[in-house]
C-alpha positions as CSV (number, residue, x, y, z in Angstrom):
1,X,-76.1,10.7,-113.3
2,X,-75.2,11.1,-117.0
3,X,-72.4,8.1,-116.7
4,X,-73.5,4.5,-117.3
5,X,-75.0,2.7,-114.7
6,X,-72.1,0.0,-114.1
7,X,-69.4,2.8,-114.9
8,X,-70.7,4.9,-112.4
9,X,-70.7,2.2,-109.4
10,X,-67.7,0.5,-110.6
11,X,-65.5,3.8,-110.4
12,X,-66.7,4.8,-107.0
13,X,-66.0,1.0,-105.8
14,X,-62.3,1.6,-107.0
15,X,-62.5,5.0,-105.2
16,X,-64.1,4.0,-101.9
17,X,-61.9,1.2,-99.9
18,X,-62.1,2.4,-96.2
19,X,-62.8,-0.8,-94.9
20,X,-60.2,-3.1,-96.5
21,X,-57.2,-1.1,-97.1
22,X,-55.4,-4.4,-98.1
23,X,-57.1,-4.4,-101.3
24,X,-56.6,-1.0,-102.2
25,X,-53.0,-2.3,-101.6
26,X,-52.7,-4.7,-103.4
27,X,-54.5,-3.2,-106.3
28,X,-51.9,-0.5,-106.4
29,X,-49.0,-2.9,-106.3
30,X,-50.9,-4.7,-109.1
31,X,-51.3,-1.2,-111.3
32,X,-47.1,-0.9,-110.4
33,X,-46.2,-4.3,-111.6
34,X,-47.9,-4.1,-114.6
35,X,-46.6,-0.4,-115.7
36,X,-43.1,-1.9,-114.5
37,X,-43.3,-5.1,-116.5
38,X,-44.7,-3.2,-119.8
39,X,-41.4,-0.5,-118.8
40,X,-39.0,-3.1,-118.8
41,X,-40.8,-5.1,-121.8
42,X,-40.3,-2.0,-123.9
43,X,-36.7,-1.0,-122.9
44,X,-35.1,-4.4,-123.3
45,X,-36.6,-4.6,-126.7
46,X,-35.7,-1.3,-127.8
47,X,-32.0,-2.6,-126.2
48,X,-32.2,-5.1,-128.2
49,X,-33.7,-3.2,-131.8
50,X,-30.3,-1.4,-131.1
51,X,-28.0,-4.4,-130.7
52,X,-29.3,-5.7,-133.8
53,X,-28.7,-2.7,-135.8
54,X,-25.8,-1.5,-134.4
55,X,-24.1,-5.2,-135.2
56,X,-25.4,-5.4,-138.7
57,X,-23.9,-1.8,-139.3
58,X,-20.7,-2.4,-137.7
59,X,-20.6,-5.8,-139.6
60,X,-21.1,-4.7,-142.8
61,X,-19.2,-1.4,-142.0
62,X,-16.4,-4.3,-142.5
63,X,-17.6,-6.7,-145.1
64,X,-19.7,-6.1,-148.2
65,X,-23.3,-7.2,-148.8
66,X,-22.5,-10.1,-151.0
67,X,-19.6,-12.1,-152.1
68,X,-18.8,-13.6,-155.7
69,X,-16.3,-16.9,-154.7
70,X,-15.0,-19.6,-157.2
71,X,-15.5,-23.0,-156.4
72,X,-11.9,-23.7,-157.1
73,X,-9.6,-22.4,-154.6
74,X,-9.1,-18.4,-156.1
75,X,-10.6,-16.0,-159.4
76,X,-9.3,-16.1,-162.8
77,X,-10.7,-14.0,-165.3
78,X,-12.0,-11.5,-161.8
79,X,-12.2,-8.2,-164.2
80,X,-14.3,-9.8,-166.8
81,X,-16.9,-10.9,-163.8
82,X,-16.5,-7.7,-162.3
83,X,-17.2,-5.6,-165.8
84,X,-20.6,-7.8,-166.4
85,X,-21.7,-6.9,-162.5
86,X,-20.9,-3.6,-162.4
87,X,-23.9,-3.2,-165.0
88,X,-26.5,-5.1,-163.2
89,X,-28.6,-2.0,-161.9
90,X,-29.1,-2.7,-158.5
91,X,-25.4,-3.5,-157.6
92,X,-23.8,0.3,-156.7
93,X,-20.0,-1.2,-156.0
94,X,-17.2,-3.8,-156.6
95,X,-14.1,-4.6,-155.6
96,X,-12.0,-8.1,-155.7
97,X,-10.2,-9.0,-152.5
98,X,-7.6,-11.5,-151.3
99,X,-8.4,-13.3,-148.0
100,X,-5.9,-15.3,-145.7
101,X,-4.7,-16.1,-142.4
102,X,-1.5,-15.3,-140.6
103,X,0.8,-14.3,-137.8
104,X,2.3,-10.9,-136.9
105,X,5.3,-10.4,-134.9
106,X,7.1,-7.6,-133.4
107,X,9.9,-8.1,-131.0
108,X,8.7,-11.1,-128.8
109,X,4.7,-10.0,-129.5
110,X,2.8,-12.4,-132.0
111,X,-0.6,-12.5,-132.8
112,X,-3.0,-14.3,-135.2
113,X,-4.3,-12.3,-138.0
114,X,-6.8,-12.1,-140.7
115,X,-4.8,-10.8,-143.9
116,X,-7.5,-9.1,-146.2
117,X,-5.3,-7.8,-149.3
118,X,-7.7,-4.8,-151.1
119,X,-7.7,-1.8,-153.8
120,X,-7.8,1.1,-151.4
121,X,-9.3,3.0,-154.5
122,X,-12.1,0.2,-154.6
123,X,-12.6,-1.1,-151.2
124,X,-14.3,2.4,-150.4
125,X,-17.3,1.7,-152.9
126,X,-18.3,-2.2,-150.9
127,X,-17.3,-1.1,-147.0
128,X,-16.8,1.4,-144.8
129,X,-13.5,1.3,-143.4
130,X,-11.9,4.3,-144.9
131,X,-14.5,5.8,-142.5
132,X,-12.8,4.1,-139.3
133,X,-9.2,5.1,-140.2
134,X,-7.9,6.5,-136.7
135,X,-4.6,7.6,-138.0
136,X,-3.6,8.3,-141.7
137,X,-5.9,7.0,-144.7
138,X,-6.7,4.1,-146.7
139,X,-5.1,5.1,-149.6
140,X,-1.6,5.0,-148.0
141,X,-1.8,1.7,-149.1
142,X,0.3,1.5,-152.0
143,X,1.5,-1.5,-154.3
144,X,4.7,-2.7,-154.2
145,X,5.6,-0.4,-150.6
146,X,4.4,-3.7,-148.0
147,X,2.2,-1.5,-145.9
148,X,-0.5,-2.5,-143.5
149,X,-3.0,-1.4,-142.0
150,X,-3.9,-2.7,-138.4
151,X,-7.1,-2.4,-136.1
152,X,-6.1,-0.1,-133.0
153,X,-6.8,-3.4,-130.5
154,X,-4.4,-5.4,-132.8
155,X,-1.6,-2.6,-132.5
156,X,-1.9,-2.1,-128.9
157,X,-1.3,-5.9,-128.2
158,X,1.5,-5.9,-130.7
159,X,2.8,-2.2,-129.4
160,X,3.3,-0.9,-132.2
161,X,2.3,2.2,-134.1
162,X,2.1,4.0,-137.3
163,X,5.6,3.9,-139.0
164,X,6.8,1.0,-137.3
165,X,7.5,-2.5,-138.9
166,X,6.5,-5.9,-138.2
167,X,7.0,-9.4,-139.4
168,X,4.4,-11.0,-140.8
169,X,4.4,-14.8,-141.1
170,X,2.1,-16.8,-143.6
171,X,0.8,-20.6,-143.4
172,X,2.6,-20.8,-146.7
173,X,6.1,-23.1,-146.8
174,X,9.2,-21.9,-149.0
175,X,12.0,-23.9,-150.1
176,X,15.4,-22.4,-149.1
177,X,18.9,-23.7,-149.0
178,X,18.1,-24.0,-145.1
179,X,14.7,-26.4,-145.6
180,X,11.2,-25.6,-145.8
181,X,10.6,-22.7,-144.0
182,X,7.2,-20.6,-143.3
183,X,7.0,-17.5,-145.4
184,X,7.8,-14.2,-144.0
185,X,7.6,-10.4,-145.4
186,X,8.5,-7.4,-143.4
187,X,5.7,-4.7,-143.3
188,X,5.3,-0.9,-142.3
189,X,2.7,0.2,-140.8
190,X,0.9,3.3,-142.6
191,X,-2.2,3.1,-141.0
192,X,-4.6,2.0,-138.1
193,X,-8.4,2.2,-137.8
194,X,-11.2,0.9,-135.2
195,X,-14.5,-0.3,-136.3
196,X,-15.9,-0.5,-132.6
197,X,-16.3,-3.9,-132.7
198,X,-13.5,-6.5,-130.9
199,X,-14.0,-8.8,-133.9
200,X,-12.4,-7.0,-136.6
201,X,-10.2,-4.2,-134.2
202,X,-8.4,-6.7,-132.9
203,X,-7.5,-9.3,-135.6
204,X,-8.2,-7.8,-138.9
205,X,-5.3,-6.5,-141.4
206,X,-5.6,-4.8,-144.2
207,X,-2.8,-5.0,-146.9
208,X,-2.8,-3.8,-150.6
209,X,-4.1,-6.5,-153.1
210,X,-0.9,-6.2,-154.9
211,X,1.2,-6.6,-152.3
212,X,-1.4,-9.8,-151.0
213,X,-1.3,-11.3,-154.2
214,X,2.6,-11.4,-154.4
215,X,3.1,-12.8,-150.8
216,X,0.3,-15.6,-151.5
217,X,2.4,-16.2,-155.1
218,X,-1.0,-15.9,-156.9
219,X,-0.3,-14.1,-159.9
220,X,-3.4,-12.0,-160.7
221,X,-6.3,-14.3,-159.0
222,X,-7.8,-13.1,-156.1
223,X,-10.0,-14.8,-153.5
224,X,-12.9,-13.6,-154.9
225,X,-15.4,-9.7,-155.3
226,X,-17.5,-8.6,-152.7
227,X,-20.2,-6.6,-153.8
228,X,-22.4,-3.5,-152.3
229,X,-26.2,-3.6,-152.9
230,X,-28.7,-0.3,-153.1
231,X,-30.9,-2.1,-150.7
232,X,-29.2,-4.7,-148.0
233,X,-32.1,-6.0,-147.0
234,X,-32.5,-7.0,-150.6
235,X,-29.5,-9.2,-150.3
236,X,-30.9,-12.9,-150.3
237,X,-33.4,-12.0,-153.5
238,X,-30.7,-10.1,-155.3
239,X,-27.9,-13.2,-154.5
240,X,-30.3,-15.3,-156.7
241,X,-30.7,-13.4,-159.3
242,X,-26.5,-12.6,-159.8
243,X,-25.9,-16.4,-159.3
244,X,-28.3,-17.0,-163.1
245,X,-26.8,-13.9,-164.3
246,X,-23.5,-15.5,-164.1
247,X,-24.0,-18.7,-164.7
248,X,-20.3,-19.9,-164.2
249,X,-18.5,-22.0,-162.2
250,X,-18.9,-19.5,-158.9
251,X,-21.6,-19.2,-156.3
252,X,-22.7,-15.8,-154.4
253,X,-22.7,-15.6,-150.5
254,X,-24.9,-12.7,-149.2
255,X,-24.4,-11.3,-145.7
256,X,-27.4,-13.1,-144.2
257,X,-25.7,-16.2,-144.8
258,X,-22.0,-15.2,-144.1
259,X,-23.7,-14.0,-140.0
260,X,-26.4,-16.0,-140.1
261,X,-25.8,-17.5,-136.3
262,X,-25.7,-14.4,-135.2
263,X,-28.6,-12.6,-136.5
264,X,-30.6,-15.9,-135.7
265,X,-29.5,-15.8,-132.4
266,X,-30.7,-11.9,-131.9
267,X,-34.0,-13.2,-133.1
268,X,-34.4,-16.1,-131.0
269,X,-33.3,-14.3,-128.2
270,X,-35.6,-11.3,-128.6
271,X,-38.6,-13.8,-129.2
272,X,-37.2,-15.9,-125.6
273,X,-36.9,-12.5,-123.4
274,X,-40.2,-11.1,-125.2
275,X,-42.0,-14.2,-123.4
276,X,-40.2,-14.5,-120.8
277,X,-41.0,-10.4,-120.1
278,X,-44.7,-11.1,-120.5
279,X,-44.7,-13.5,-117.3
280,X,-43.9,-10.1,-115.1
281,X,-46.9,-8.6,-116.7
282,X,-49.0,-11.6,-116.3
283,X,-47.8,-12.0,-112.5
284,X,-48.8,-8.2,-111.9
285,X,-52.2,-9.0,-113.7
286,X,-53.2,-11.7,-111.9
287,X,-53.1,-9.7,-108.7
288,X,-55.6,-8.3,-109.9
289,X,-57.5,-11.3,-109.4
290,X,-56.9,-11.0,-105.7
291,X,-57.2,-7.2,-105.3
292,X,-61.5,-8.0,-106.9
293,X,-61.9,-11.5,-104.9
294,X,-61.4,-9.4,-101.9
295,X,-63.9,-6.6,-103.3
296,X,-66.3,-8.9,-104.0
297,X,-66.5,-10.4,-100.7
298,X,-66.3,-7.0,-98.8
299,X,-68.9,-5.9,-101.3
300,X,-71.4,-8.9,-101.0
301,X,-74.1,-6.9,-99.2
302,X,-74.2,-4.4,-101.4
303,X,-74.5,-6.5,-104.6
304,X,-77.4,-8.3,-103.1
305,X,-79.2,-4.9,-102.9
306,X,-78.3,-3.9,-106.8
307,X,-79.9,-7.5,-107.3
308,X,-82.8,-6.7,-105.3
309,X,-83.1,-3.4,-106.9
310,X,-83.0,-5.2,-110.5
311,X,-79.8,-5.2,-111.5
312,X,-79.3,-8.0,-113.1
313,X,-75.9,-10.4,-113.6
314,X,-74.5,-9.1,-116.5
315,X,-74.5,-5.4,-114.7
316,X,-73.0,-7.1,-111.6
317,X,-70.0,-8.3,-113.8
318,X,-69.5,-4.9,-115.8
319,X,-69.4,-3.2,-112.5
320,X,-66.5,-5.3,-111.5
321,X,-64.5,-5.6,-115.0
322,X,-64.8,-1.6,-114.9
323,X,-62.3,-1.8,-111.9
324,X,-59.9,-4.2,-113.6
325,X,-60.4,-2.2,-116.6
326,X,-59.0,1.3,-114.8
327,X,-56.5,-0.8,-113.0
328,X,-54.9,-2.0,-116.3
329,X,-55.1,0.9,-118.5
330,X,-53.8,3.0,-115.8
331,X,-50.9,0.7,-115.4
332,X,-50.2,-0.3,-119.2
333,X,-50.3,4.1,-119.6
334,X,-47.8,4.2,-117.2
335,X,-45.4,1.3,-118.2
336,X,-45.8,2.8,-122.1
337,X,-44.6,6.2,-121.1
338,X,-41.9,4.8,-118.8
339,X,-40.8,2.5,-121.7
340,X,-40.5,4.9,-124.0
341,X,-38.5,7.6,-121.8
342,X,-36.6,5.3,-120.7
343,X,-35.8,3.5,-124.2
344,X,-35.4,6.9,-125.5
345,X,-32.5,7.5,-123.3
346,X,-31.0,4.2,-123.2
347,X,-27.8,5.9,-123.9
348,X,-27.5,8.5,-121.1
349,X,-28.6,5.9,-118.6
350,X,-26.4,3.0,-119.1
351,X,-23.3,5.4,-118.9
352,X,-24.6,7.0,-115.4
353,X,-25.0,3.2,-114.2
354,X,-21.3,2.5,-115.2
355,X,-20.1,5.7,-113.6
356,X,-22.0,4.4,-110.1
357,X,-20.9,1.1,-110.5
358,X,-17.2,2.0,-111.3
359,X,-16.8,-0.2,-114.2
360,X,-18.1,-0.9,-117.7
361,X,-21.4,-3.0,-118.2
362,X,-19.7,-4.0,-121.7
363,X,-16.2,-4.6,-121.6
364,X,-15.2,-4.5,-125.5
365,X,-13.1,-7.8,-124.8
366,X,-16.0,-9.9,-123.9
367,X,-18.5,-8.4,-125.7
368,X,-19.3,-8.0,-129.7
369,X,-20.5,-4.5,-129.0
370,X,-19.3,-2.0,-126.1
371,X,-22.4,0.6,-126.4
372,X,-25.7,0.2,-126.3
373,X,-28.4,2.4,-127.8
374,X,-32.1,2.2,-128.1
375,X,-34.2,1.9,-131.0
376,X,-37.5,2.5,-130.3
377,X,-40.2,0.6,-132.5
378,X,-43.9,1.4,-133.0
379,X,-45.0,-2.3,-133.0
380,X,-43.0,-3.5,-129.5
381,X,-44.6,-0.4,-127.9
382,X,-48.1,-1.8,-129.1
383,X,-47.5,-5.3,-128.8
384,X,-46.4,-4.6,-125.2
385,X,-49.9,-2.0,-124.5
386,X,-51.7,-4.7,-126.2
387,X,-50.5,-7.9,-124.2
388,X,-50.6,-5.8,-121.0
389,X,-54.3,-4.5,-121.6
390,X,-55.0,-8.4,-122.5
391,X,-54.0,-9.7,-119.7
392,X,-55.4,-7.2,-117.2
393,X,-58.9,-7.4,-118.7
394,X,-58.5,-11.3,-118.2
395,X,-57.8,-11.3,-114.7
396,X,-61.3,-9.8,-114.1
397,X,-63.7,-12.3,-116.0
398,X,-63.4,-14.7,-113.3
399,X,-63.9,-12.5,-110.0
400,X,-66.8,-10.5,-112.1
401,X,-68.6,-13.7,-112.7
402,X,-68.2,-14.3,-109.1
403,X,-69.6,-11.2,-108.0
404,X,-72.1,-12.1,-110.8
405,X,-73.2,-15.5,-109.2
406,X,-74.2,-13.8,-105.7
407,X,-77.6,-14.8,-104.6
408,X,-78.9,-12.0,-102.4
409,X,-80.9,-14.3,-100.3
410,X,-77.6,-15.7,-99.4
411,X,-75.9,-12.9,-98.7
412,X,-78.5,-10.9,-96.7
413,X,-78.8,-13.4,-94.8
414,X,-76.7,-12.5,-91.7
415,X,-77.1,-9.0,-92.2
């Protein structure tokens, strides 16, 4: 007696369906699909928040924030560019690097490589690769001793390992008594790390900058500096303001350019499967408009007495939105809980399913990543509540104005 008047009949309609069970039915199917589409929703975007991060990290675990590059082919006068941006405040590392291509060899293996020639004593202040080192240290790098250091994929499809020597060819001709022949140098290895990421484990090598610079008969040029930022995010802003700082004949390439397909293509695909998500919700919501339709017409005799007793049309249609109101919270609750616990523990799950499957969801030789883990943001879980709620409450304007619309004389009629 002390609930509102449409509140109070509304709930006791969703209570009471004895005499059309395929209602309650479908109502409860409709409360499931929505929970299961906002579950899903919430998971594949947390998924997805992971992917993201876990690719920019592993990215710029490798590569540095920005990139100083001359617009001829390599860097002159690199320390005096390097001394005036090591004082710019928001820059906390340098280091120069030499960047080619090549060809490894040992025995009858070859394989393409990216040659990156660095100071091991620098490299650690723009990247994290002495982090990744699997067996021995950055620093065993040394000028002048032609060692290299190899990503663990790399060295297993070259089978070799630390200590062992390879050949490693260059797109670079030298003129011997024999011809033109390409340019080979005979390295050690002293090192091998993994990153986690195909990309870089499996053609990325890592030489000293001394050594580089000798094999690419550069002098003291290098290919260019890379550069570590306080702030990543910051990148694009702080690009522009190093590029007037200089003002020389180099440009600056931040990381959001250097991956921009790829972070681009995260985005778009997020925004695609975020839409494309919705339409289960939708689907599940608009049962809803079934499950009332059929409580409205079950119910017609019992509306025409509320309108004889003075109801009037606008209490008709809050009885019947209270339903679809219950039916959508209690399903968006349900698929928000269930997204979260199951976002929350995307990394225990996907490993059970590989165990029952017998094989891995992400092979690491097709895939960019071979992990996933959840990242769980406030603003998907109440964009996905939000959209959910939206679309249930929708579903019930039109069979509440229905139910509004009944003329009791009508429906009496054959009572």
């Amino acid at each position: 007696m002390f609930k509102p008047f449409p509140l109070y009949v509304g709930l006791r309609y969703l209570r009471n369906r004895r005499r059309n069970h395929f209602a309650s039915f479908i109502t409860i199917v409709s409360t499931l699909g929505i929970a299961l589409g906002s579950t899903v929703l919430i998971t594949v975007l947390s998924v997805m928040n992971g992917f993201e991060t876990q690719l920019r990290e592993r990215i710029l675990g490798m590569t540095a924030h920005a990139m100083v590059l001359p617009f001829s082919e390599m860097l002159d006068n690199w320390p005096q560019v390097q001394s005036q941006l090591e004082g710019h405040p928001r820059i906390v590392g340098t280091a120069p690097f030499i960047e080619g291509e090549g060809m490894l060899r040992n025995g009858s293996l070859f394989s393409g490589v990216q040659i990156r020639g660095v100071d091991p004593a620098q490299e650690v202040n723009v990247s994290r690769v002495g982090e990744f080192m699997q067996q021995n240290q950055l620093t065993d790098l040394q000028a002048g001793e032609y060692g290299i250091v190899l990503g663990d994929k790399l060295a297993a499809a070259l089978a070799v390992g630390v200590g062992e020597k390879v050949d490693l060819m260059i797109p670079k001709a030298s003129l011997t008594p024999a011809g033109v022949v390409p340019r080979f140098r005979r390295f050690k290895v002293t090192g091998i790390f993994s990153a986690d990421m195909y990309e870089y484990d499996r053609s990325l090598a890592l030489v000293h900058l001394g050594d580089a610079q000798k094999l690419y008969r550069v002098g003291s040029q290098v290919t260019g500096l890379r550069l570590q930022f306080d702030d990543m995010f910051s990148a694009p802003k702080l690009r522009q303001e190093i590029e007037q700082q200089l003002q020389g004949p180099w440009f600056v390439s931040d990381w959001t350019r250097q991956h921009k397909n790829f972070f681009q293509a995260i985005a778009t695909e997020k925004t695609v499967m975020f839409f494309i998500l919705v339409l289960i919700i939708a689907v599940a919501a608009f049962n809803i408009v079934s499950a009332l339709v059929m409580v409205v017409t079950d119910k017609q005799g019992d509306i025409a007495v509320l309108r004889t007793l003075g109801a009037t049309p606008g209490t008709i249609m809050r009885i019947f939105m209270v339903q679809g109101f219950v039916i959508g919270a209690l399903g968006t609750v349900l698929g928000v809980l269930g997204g979260v616990a199951l976002a929350l523990n995307v990394d225990v799950v996907v490993p059970f399913i590989e165990r029952l499957a017998g094989r891995d969801l992400l092979a690491s030789d097709v895939y960019v990543i071979s992990e996933l883990n959840g990242e769980l943001h406030a603003a998907d879980v109440w964009r996905t509540a939000v959209m959910a709620f939206f679309l249930s409450w929708l579903s019930t304007l039109y069979p509440a104005w229905k139910a509004s619309r009944i003329q009791p004389a009508e429906a009496l009629r054959y009572e």
